[in-house]
PAZA-607879 format. One record per residue (C-alpha): y, x negated, z negated; residue number from 1; residue in one letter. Coordinates in steps of 0.5 Angstrom, whole numbers, always signed. Last residue first. Example, Ala and Ser with C-alpha at 12.3 -4.5 7.8 and 13.67 -1.06 7.14 Angstrom:
// PAZA-607879
<<-2,-27,-14>,2,s>
<<-9,-25,-16>,1,a>
***
This chain:
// PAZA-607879
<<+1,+52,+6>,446,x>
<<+6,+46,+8>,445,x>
<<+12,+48,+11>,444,x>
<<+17,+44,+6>,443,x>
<<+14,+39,+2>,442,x>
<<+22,+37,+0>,441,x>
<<+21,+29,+1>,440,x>
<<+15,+31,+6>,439,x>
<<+19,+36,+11>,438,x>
<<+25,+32,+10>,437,x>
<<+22,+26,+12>,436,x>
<<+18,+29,+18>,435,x>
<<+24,+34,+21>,434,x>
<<+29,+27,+21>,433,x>
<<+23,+23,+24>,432,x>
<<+22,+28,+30>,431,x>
<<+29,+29,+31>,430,x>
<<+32,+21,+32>,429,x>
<<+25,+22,+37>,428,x>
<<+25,+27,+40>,427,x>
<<+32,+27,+42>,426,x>
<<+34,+23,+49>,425,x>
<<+27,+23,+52>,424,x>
<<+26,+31,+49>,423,x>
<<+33,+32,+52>,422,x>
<<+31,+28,+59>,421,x>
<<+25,+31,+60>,420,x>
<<+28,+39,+59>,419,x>
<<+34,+38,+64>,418,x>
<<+28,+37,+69>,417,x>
<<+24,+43,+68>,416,x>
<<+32,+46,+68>,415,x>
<<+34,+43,+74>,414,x>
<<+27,+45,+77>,413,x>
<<+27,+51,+75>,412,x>
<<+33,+53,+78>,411,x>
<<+31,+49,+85>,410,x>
<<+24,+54,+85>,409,x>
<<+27,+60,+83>,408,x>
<<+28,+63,+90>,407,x>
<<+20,+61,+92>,406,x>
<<+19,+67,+86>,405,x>
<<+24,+71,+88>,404,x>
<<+21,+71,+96>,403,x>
<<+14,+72,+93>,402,x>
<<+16,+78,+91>,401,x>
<<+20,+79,+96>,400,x>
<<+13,+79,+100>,399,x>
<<+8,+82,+95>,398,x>
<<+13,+89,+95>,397,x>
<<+19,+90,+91>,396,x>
<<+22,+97,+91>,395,x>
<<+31,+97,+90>,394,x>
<<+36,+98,+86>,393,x>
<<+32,+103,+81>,392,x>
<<+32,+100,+74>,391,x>
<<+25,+99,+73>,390,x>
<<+24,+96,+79>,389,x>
<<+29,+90,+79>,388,x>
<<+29,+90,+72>,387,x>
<<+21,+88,+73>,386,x>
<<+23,+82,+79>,385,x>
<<+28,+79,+75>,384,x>
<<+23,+79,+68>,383,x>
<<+18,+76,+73>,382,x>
<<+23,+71,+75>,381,x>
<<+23,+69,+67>,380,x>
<<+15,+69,+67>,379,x>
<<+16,+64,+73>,378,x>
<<+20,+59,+70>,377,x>
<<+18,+59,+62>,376,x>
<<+11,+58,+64>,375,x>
<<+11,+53,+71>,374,x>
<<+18,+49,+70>,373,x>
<<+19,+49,+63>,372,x>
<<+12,+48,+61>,371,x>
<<+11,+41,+66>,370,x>
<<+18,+39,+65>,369,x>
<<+16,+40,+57>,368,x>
<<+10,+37,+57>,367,x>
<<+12,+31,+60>,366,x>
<<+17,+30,+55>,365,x>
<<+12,+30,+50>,364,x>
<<+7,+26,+54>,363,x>
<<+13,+20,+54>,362,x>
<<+15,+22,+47>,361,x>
<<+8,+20,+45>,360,x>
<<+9,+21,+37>,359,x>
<<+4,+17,+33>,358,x>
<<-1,+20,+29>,357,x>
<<+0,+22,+21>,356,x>
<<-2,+29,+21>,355,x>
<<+3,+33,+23>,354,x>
<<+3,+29,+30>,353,x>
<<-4,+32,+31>,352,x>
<<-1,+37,+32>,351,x>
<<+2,+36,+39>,350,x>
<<-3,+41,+43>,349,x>
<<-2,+47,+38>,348,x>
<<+6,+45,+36>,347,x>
<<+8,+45,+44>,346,x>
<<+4,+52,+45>,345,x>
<<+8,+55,+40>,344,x>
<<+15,+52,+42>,343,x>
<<+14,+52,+50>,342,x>
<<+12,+60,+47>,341,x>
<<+17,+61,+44>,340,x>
<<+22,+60,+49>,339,x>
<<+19,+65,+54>,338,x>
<<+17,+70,+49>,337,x>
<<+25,+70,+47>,336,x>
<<+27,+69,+54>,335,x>
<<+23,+76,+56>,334,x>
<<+26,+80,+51>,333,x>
<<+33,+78,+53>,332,x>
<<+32,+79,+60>,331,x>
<<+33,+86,+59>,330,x>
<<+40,+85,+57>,329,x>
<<+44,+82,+52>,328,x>
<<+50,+76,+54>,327,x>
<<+52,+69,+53>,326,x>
<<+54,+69,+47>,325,x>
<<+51,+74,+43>,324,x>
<<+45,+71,+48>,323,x>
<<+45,+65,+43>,322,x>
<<+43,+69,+38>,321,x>
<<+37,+73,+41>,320,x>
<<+35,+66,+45>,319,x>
<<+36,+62,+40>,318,x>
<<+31,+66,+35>,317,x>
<<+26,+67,+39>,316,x>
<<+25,+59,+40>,315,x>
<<+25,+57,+33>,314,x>
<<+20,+63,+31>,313,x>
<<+16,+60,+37>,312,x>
<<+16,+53,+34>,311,x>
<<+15,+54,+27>,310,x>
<<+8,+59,+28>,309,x>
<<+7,+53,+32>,308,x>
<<+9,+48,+28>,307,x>
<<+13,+44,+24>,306,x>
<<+15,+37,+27>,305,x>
<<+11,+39,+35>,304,x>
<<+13,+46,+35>,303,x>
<<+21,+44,+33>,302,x>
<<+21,+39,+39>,301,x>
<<+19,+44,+44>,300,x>
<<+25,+49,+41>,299,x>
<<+30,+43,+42>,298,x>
<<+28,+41,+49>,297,x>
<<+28,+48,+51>,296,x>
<<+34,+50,+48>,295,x>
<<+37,+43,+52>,294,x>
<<+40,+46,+58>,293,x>
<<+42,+44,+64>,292,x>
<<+41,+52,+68>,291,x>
<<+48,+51,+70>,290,x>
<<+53,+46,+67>,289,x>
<<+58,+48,+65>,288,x>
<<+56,+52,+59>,287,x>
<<+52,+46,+57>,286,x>
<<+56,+46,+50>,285,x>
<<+53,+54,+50>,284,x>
<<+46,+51,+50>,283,x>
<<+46,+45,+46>,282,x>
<<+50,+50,+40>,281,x>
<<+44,+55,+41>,280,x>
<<+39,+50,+41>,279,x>
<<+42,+47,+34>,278,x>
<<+43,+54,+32>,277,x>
<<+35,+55,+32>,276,x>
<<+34,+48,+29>,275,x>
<<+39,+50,+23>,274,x>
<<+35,+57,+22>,273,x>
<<+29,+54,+23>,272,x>
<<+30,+49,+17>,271,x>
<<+34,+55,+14>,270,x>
<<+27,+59,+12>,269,x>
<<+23,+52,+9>,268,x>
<<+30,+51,+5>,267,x>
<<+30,+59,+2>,266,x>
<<+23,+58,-1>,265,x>
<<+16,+62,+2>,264,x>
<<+13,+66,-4>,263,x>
<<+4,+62,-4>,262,x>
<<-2,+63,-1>,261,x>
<<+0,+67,+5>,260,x>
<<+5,+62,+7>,259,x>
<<+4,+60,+13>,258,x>
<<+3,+67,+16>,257,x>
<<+10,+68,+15>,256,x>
<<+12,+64,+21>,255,x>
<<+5,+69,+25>,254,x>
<<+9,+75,+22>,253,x>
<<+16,+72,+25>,252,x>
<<+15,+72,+32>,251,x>
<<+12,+80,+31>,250,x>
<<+20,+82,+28>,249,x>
<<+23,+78,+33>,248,x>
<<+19,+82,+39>,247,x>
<<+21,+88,+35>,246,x>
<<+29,+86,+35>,245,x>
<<+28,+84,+42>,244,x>
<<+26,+91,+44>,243,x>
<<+31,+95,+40>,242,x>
<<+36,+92,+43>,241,x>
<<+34,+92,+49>,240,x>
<<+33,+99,+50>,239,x>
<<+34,+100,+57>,238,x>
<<+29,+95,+59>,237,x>
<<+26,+103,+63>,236,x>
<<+24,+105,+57>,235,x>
<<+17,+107,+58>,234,x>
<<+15,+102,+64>,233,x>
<<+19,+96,+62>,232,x>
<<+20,+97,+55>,231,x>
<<+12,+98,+53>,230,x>
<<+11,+92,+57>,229,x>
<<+15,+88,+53>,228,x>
<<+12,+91,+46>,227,x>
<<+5,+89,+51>,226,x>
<<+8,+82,+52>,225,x>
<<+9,+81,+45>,224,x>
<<+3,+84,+42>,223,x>
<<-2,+80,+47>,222,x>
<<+0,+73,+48>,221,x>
<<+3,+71,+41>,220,x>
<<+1,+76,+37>,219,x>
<<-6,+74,+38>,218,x>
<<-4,+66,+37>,217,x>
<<-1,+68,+31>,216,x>
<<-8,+71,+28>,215,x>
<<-10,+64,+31>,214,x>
<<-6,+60,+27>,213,x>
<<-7,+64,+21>,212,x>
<<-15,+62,+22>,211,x>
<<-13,+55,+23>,210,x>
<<-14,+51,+29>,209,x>
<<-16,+44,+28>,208,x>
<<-17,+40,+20>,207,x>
<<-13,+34,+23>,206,x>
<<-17,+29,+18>,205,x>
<<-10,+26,+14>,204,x>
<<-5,+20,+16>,203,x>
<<-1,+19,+10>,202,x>
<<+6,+17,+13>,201,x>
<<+9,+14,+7>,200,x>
<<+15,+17,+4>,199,x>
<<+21,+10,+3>,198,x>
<<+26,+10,-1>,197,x>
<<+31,+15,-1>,196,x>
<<+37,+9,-3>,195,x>
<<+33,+3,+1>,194,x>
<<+32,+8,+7>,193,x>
<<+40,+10,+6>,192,x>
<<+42,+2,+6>,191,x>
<<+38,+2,+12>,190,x>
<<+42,+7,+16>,189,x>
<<+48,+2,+15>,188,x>
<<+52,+5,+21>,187,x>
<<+56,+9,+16>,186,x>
<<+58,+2,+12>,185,x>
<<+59,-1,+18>,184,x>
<<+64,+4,+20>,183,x>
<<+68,+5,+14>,182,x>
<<+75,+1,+15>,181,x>
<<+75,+3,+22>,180,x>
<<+73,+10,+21>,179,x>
<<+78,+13,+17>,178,x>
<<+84,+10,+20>,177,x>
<<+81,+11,+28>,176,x>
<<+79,+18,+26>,175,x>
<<+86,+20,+23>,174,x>
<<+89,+17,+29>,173,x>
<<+84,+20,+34>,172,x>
<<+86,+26,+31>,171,x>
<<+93,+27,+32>,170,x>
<<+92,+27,+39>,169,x>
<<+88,+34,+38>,168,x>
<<+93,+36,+34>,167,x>
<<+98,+37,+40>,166,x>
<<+104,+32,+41>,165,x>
<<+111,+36,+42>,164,x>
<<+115,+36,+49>,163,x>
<<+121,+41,+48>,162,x>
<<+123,+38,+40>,161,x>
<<+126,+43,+36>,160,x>
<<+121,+41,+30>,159,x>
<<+120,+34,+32>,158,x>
<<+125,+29,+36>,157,x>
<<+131,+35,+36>,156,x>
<<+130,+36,+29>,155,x>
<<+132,+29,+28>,154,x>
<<+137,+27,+32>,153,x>
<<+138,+25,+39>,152,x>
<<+144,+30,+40>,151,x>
<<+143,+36,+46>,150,x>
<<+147,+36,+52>,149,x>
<<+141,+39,+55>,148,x>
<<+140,+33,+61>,147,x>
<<+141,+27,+55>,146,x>
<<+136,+32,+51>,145,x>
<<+131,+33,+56>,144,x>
<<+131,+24,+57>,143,x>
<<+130,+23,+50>,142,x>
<<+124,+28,+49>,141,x>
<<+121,+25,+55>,140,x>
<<+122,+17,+51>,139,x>
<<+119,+21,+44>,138,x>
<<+113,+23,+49>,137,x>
<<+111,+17,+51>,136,x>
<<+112,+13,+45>,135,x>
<<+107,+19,+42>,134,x>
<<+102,+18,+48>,133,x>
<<+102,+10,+47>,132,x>
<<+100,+12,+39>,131,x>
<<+95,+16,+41>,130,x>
<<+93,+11,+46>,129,x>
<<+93,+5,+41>,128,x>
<<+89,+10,+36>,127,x>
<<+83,+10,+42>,126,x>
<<+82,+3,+42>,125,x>
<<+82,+3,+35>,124,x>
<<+77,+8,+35>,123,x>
<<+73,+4,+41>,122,x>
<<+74,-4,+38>,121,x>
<<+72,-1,+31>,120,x>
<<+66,+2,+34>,119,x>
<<+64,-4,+37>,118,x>
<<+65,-8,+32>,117,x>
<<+60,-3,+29>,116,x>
<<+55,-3,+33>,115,x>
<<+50,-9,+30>,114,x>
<<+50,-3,+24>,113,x>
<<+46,+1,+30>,112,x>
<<+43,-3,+34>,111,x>
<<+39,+3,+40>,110,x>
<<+42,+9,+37>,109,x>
<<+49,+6,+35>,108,x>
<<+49,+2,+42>,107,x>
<<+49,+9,+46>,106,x>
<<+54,+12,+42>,105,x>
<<+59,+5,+42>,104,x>
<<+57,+6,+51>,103,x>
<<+61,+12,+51>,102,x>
<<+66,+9,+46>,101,x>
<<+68,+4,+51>,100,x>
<<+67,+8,+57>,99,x>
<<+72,+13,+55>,98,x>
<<+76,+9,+52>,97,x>
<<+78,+5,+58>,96,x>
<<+79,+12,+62>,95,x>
<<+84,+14,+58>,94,x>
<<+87,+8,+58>,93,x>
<<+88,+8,+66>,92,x>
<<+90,+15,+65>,91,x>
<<+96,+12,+60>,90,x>
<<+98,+6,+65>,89,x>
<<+98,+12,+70>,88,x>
<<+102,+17,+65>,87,x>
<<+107,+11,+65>,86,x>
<<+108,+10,+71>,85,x>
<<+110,+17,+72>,84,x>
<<+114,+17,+67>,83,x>
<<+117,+12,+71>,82,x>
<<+117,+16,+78>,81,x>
<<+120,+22,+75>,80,x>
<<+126,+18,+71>,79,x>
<<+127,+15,+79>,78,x>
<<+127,+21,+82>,77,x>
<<+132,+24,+77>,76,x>
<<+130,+30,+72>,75,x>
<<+132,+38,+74>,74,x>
<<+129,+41,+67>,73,x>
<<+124,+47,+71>,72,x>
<<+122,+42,+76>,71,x>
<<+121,+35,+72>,70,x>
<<+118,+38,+67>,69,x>
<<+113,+42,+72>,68,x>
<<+112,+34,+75>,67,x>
<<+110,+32,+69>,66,x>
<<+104,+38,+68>,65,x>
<<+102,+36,+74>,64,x>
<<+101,+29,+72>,63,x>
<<+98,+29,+66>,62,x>
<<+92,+31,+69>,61,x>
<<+88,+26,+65>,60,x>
<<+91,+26,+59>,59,x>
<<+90,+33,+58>,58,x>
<<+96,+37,+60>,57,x>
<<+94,+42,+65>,56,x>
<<+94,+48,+62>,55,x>
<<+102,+50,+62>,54,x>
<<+104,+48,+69>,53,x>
<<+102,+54,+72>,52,x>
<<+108,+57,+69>,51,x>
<<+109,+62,+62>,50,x>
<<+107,+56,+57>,49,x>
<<+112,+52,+61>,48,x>
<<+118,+52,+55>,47,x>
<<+113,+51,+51>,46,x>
<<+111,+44,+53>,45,x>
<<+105,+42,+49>,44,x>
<<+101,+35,+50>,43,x>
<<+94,+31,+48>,42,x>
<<+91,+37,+52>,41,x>
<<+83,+37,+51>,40,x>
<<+78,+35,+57>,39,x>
<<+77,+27,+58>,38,x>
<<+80,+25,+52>,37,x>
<<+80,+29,+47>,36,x>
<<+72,+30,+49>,35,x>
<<+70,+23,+49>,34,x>
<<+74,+22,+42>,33,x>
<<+69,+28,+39>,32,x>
<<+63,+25,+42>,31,x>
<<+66,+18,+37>,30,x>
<<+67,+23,+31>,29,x>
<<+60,+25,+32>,28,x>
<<+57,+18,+33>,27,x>
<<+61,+17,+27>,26,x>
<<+58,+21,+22>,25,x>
<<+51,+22,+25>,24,x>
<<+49,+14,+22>,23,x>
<<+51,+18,+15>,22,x>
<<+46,+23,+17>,21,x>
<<+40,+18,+19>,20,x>
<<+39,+17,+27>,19,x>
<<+33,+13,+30>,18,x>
<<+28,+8,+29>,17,x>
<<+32,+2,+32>,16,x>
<<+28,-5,+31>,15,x>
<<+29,-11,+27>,14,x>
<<+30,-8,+20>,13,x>
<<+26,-1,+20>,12,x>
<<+20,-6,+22>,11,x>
<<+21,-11,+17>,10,x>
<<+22,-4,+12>,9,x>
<<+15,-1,+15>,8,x>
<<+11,-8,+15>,7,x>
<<+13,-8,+7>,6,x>
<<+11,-2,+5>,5,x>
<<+5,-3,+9>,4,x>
<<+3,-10,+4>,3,x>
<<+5,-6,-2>,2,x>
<<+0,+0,+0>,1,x>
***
């Protein structure tokens, strides 16, 4: 025991073993910057709110919102064309910490502590731009009040002021203060294992298939497509509401099953619960891009570390909640069977995960391009098939049919794909996180 206690903490300390909680901090701070950069508005003009101008002022496109200041104020050429040299040095900067903090949240997972110079070149970096913007924006506001005839006073540089920086802007400072005093200590995620200690992984006899596991299976694959079923043909997918919450009720019969000799504790239901927003939240953080989503990723990864009763809990639920988002509907059912059955099938050909073995992540991901593509994908052009007919708009023969299905190929080839790179990205920083509070909380376990 001993000598295994010292291979895992030589391991931990040469090599990468994924993101702890501390580790999070900064890496969620440095995604923040990205985004600042790239997509939110680093300035406000108010008196341009009402024109085509006013939502163009992230600092990649602070050139149309300069010629809208130029226009509505009546700057010079020659002042028009130093500000916009500026903005260009600005753009050019942007773009510079882009990459560097880009390339900071790699290294974080890859080299953790050894990132740290990194990430406080990137936050310090990125406070330079801040403060740049700041100068850039008191420079503006000097010119607009020698063209008001307005005195260069204190309430004119802020309160009153016509362009203002915005608190996004504001934050990189905040960020780069805090973090680059606290970045070591954050990245030093081995500090957090010595401060946990270690939880052995004990690898134990893989039992098989439970009884419960096969009672859930039942639900699974027989009750849940029969309550669709039931919708479609006697209730024309009107009731959806009613249909998706029988569904949830079933998808939480096998989960429950788990603890049938003991009352379940609230920290084992809000394991799933947080995996089920972190499918939501990937799904809307993707909104821009179509059919690339990580939901099935994530719901894969929850059967593989809790089960698969777990797993098709997980699934279920994302897609009720993040359907709020997205917009119920007939289809709604059918994504919650489909999600959870990723989910479910994942925890019945991975368990032996649960039992001490190795995670083969490339088998994972595997699965989840293979499972995406040829069981969430078709069940889903089934479901546009079926609303299709229950709903009247037009009759369905072998050939359309056939033509929906060939149709959905590209979609679920994007999606299948999407799924590949999630589970090769995130498995394994999840899976440790999932497996260390499971054992150190004994969650999950009958």
């Amino acid at each position: 025991m001993k000598n295994t206690l010292k291979k895992l903490q030589n391991t931990d300390t040469q090599k990468a073993r994924g993101m702890d909680t501390l580790a999070l901090i900064p890496v969620f701070a440095a995604l923040y910057e990205i985004l600042t950069l790239a997509v939110l508005p680093w300035f406000s003009v108010p008196e341009l709110r009402y024109t085509g101008y006013a939502f163009r002022s992230n600092i990649l496109h602070m050139e149309d919102i300069e010629r809208g200041i130029a226009e509505y104020f009546g700057y010079p050429d020659s002042v028009l064309q130093t500000a916009l040299q500026n903005l260009n040095i600005l753009k050019i900067g942007a773009i510079i910490g882009i990459i560097i903090t880009a390339v900071f949240v790699v290294l974080c997972f890859l080299i953790k502590v050894r990132a740290a110079i990194l990430g406080r070149v990137a936050v310090l970096w990125n406070l330079l731009l801040a403060v740049y913007a700041f100068s850039f924006m008191m420079d503006t506001n000097k010119v607009l009040n020698l063209l008001a005839g307005r005195p260069n006073d204190l309430m004119s540089y802020t309160l009153d002021s016509f362009m203002q920086l915005t608190p996004y802007a504001y934050s990189l400072v905040i960020f780069g203060i805090i973090l680059v005093f606290m970045m070591e200590q954050l990245l030093d995620t081995q500090a957090e294992y010595e401060a946990e200690q270690y939880i052995l992984k004990v690898e134990t006899e893989d039992p098989g298939i439970s009884k419960r596991t096969i009672i859930g299976m039942i639900l699974v694959v027989i009750a849940i497509p029969l309550v669709i079923a039931f919708g479609v043909l006697f209730l024309q997918d009107r009731s959806i509401y009613f249909i998706s919450l029988s569904v949830m009720i079933i998808s939480m019969v096998p989960f429950f099953l788990v603890f049938e000799n003991r009352r379940p504790e609230a920290r084992e239901i809000i394991v799933i619960a947080v995996m089920a927003a972190l499918a939501t939240v990937g799904r809307a953080a993707f909104f821009m891009l179509p059919f690339f989503k990580p939901v099935a990723a994530i719901v894969i990864i929850s059967g593989v570390a809790l089960g698969p009763e777990a797993g098709f809990l997980t699934g279920a639920t994302a897609a009720l909640v993040s359907n709020f988002l997205f917009g119920q509907g007939p289809w709604t059912p059918w994504q919650m069977f489909s999600f959870g059955i990723l989910g479910f099938i994942a925890g019945l050909l991975f368990r032996a995960y649960r039992h001490g073995k190795p995670a083969n992540v490339k088998l994972m991901a595997v699965y989840g391009f293979l499972s995406t593509l040829l069981i969430y994908g078709p069940i889903m052009d089934t479901s546009t098939i079926t609303q299709s007919v229950s709903m009247g708009l037009q009759d369905i023969d072998w050939e359309a049919a056939l033509a929906i299905y060939a149709a959905g190929i590209p979609v679920n080839l994007v999606h299948a794909t999407s799924s590949l790179i999630f589970i090769l990205v995130l498995a394994r920083p999840m899976l440790k996180k999932l497996t260390r509070v499971k054992q150190k909380y004994g969650i999950l376990e009958p």
